[in-house]
C-alpha positions as CSV (number, residue, x, y, z in Angstrom):
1,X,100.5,114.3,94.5
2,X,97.3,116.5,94.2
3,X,95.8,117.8,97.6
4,X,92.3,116.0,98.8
5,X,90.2,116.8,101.8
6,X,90.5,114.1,104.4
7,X,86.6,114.0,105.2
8,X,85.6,112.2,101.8
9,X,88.3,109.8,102.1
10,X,87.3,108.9,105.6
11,X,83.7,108.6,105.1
12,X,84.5,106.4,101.7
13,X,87.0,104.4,104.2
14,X,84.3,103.6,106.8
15,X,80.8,104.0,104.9
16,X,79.5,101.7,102.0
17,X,76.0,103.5,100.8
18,X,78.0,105.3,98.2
19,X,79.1,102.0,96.3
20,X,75.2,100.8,95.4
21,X,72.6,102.6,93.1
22,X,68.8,102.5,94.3
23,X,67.4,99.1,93.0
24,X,63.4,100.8,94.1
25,X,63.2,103.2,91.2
26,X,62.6,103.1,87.5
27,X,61.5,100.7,84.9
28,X,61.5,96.8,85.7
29,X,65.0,97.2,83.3
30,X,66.6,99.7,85.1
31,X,66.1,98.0,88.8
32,X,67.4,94.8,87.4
33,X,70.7,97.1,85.9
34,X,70.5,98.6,89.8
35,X,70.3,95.7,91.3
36,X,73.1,93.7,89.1
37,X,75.2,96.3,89.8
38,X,74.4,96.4,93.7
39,X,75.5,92.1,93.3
40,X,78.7,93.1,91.6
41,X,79.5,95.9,94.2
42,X,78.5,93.6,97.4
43,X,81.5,92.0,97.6
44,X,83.1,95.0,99.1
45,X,80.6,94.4,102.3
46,X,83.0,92.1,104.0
47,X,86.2,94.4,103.7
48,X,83.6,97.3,105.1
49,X,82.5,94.5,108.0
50,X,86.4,93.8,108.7
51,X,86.5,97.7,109.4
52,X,83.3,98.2,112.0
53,X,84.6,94.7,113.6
54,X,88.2,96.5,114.0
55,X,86.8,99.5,115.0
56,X,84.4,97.7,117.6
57,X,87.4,95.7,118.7
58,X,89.2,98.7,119.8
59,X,86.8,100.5,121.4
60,X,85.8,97.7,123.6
61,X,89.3,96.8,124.4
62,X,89.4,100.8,125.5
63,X,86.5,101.0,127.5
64,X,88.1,97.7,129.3
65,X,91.6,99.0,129.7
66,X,90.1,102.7,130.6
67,X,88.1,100.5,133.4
68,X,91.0,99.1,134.7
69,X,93.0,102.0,134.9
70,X,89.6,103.7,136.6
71,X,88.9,106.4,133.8
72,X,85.1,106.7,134.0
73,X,84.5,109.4,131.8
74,X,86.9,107.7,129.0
75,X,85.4,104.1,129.8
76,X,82.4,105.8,129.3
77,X,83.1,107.4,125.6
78,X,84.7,104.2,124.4
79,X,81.6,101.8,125.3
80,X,79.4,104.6,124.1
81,X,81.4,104.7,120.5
82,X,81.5,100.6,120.8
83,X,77.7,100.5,120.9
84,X,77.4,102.7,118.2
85,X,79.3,101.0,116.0
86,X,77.2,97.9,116.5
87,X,74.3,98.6,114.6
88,X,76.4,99.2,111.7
89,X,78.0,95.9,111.5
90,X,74.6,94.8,111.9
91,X,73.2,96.9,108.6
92,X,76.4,95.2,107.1
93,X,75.4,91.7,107.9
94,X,71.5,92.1,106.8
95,X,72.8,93.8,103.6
96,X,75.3,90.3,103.0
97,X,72.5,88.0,103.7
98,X,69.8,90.4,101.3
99,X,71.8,90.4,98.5
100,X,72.5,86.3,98.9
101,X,69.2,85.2,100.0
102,X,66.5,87.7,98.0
103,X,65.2,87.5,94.8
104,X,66.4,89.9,91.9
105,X,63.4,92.5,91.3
């Protein structure tokens, strides 16, 4: 089994931009071919949603049980990382509906 750094796979695991070409640049031919592709490669947005949901999940559930157990500082850092996770199950959400609801270029 070859070697591999951990960072790419994580950032593959957790972060979809890599997936989809930029549908804003080119001919009228090539941001169709952008944006077919972009289709074709959205259906790997709601595995990516499962993840930042999981990942949310946890975080609040440790800012609760951190609260309970009276851990301020670690309450804090899990309702800090739960917020932050938000907006990117949001970006996911938009990007689900977009690629339903708008028109090809």
């Amino acid at each position: 089994m070859q070697d591999r750094e951990l960072s790419p796979v994580f950032y593959r695991y957790f972060f979809f931009g890599w997936l989809f070409r930029d549908a804003g640049r080119g001919s009228l031919s090539e941001r169709r071919a952008a944006w077919r592709h972009n289709l074709a490669q959205a259906r790997w947005l709601p595995t990516y949603l499962r993840r930042w949901m999981t990942l949310s999940a946890l975080f609040f559930s440790g800012g609760v049980g951190a609260e309970a157990i009276g851990g301020v500082w670690s309450c804090a850092a899990c309702f800090v990382l739960f917020s932050s996770a938000l907006p990117v199950v949001s970006v996911i959400i938009v990007a689900m509906l977009g690629f339903r609801y708008l028109p090809s270029p």
